[in-house]
C-alpha positions in Angstrom: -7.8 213.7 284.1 -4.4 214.6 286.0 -1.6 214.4 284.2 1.3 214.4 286.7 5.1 215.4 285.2 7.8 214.0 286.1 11.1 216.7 287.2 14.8 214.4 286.6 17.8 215.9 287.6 20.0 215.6 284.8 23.0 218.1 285.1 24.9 220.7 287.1 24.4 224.1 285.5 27.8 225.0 286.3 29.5 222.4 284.4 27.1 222.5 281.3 29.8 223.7 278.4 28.7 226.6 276.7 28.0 226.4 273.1 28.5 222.4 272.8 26.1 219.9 273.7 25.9 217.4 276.6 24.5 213.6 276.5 21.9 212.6 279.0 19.7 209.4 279.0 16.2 209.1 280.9 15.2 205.7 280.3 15.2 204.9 276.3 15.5 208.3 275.6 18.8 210.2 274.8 18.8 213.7 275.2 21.0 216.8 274.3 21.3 219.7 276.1 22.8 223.4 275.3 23.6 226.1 277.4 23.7 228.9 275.0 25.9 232.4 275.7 22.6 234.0 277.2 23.3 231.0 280.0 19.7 229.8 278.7 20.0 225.3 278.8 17.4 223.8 275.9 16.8 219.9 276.0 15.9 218.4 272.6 16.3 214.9 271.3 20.3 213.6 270.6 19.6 212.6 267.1 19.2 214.6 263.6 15.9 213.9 261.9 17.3 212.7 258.1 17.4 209.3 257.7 21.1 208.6 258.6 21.0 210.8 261.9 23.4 212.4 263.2 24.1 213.0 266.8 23.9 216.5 268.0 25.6 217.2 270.6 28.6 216.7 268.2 27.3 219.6 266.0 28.2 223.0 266.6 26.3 226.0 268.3 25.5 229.5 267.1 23.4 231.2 268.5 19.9 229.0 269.3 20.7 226.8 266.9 22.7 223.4 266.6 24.0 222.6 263.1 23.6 219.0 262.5 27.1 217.2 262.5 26.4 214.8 259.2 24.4 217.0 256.8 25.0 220.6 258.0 20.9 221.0 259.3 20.5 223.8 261.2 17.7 222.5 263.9 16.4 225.2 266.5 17.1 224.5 270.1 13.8 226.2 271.0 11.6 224.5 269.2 13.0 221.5 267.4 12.2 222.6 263.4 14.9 222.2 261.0 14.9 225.4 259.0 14.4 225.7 255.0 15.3 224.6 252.8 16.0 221.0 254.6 13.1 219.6 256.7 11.9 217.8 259.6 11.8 218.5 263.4 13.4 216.7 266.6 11.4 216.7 269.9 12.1 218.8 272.7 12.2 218.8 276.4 11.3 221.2 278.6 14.0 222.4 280.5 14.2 224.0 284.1 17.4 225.4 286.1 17.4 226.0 290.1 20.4 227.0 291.8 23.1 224.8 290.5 20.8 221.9 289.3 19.8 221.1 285.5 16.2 219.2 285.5 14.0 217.8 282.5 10.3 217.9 283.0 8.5 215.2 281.6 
């Protein structure tokens, strides 16, 4: 079986904010992205996994980590887990940058 991805463009890398989060939408799906001080962009869902969510690109940034905006979670931009003591995990997207252009493989 083939399984073909699909490459969106979804930002200019140049006007990504550093250390604050950007909304994209591909399709249904709302996306966050985060260009961290090492100039590294992650892509992981726009919504904080407790029940009442929380949308992240509102939280704040340190380091690779986004701190959720209603309950304080710290969720990992790298892989999506949000670390002890809280719990629970948002999905990620892989993330590509060439030249000036921000792309989301799916």
């Amino acid at each position: 079986m083939i399984v073909t991805k699909t490459r969106t463009l979804v930002a200019d890398y140049s006007k990504l904010p550093v250390r604050a989060g950007y909304a994209v939408k591909i399709d249904d799906k709302e996306i966050a992205l985060f260009k961290v001080t090492n100039g590294k962009v992650y892509g992981i869902e726009n919504r904080s996994p407790h029940p009442k969510g929380g949308v992240l690109t509102e939280g704040l940034v340190s380091g690779e980590y986004v701190f959720c905006p209603v309950y304080d979670w710290k969720i990992s931009l790298s892989d999506g887990k949000v670390q002890a003591p809280d719990e629970g995990q948002v999905k990620t997207y892989q993330v590509e940058v060439e030249g000036d252009n921000v792309y989301i493989i799916s």
